[in-house]
C-alpha positions, -999 to 999 in steps of 0.1 A, spaced: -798 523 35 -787 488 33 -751 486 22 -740 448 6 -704 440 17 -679 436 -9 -681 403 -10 -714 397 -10 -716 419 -44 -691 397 -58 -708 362 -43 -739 375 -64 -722 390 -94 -697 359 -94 -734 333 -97 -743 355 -127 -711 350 -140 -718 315 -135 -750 310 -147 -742 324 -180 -710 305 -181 -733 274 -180 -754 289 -204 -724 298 -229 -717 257 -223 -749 251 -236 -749 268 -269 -715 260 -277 -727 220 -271 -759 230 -292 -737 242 -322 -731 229 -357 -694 226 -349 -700 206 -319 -722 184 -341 -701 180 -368 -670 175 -346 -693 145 -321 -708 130 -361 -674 126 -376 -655 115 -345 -684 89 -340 -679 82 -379 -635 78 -370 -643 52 -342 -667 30 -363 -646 27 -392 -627 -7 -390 -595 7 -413 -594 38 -384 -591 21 -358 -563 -9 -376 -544 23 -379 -550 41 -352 -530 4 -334 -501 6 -355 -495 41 -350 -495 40 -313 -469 13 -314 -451 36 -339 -455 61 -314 -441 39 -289 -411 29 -304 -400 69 -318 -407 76 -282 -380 50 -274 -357 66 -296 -364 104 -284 -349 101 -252 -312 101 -272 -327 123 -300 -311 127 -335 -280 106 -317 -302 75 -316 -297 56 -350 -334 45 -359 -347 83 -340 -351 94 -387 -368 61 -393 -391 62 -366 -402 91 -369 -404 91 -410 -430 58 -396 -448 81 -373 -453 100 -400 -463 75 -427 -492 59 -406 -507 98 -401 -505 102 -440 -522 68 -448 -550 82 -418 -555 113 -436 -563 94 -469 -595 81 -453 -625 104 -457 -639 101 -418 -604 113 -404 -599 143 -429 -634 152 -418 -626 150 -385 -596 168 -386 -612 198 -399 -646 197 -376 -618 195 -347 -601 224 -362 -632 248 -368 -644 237 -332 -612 246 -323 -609 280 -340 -646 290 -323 -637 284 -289 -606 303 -297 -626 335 -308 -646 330 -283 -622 326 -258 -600 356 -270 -636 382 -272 -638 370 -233 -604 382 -228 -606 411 -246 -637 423 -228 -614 423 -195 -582 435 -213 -568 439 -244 -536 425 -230 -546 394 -213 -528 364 -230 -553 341 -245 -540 300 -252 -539 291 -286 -540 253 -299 -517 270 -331 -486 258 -331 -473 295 -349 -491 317 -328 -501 352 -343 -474 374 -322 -480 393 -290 -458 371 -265 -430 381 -250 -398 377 -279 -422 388 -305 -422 425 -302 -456 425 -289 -473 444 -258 -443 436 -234 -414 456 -252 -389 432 -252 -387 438 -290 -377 400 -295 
């Protein structure tokens, strides 16, 4: 009988892992929402209003930053931000970045999925990181799996 040591099962079971990891990384690079995501970001960079805007919001960025580090105290922290925001809804008017936006999302959304059957193959209660800024319960405060009942 030849007996493998422990970890020589898991050197060889841990390459498998790897080579369909790699694998996984190939068809998720070889999918539509890759595609669509690389097309339309290609599509945002090219586009000569984009990128004006994409300028003046950094420096609005920059200066609301400024203002943060006092918070609502700071007397411009309203009007910087309500700038922030007004260069974001003048960049959602234009076609390329609403496309974007949402190829970003769905690619987002399938590596979540994905991401969460993984997880969920291990253990149904293995925590798995969401982009969503209102997550879908289950962490601790929500009532979910650690009884802490929020």
């Amino acid at each position: 009988m030849n007996f493998m040591s422990v970890t020589e099962t898991r050197t060889v079971d841990m390459a498998e892992v790897l080579t369909c990891a790699y694998d996984l990384g190939d068809m998720i690079n070889n999918s539509i929402e890759v595609a669509n995501y690389l097309y339309w970001k290609e599509r945002m960079q090219i586009h000569p209003e984009v990128q004006r805007l994409v300028i003046k919001l950094d420096s609005k960025k920059e200066l609301f930053e400024e203002t943060q580090r006092f918070g609502h105290f700071h007397p411009n922290y309203h009007a910087a931000m309500q700038e922030v925001e007004a260069v974001q809804e003048e960049m959602q008017r234009i076609e390329e970045v609403r496309r974007f936006t949402e190829a970003e999302s769905n690619l987002d959304r399938m590596l979540y999925e994905m991401s969460e059957m993984i997880a969920h193959s291990v253990s149904e209660t293995i925590k798995v990181p969401s982009n969503d800024p209102l997550p879908k319960g289950g962490g601790c405060g929500s009532g979910g799996s650690c009884g802490c009942g929020g």
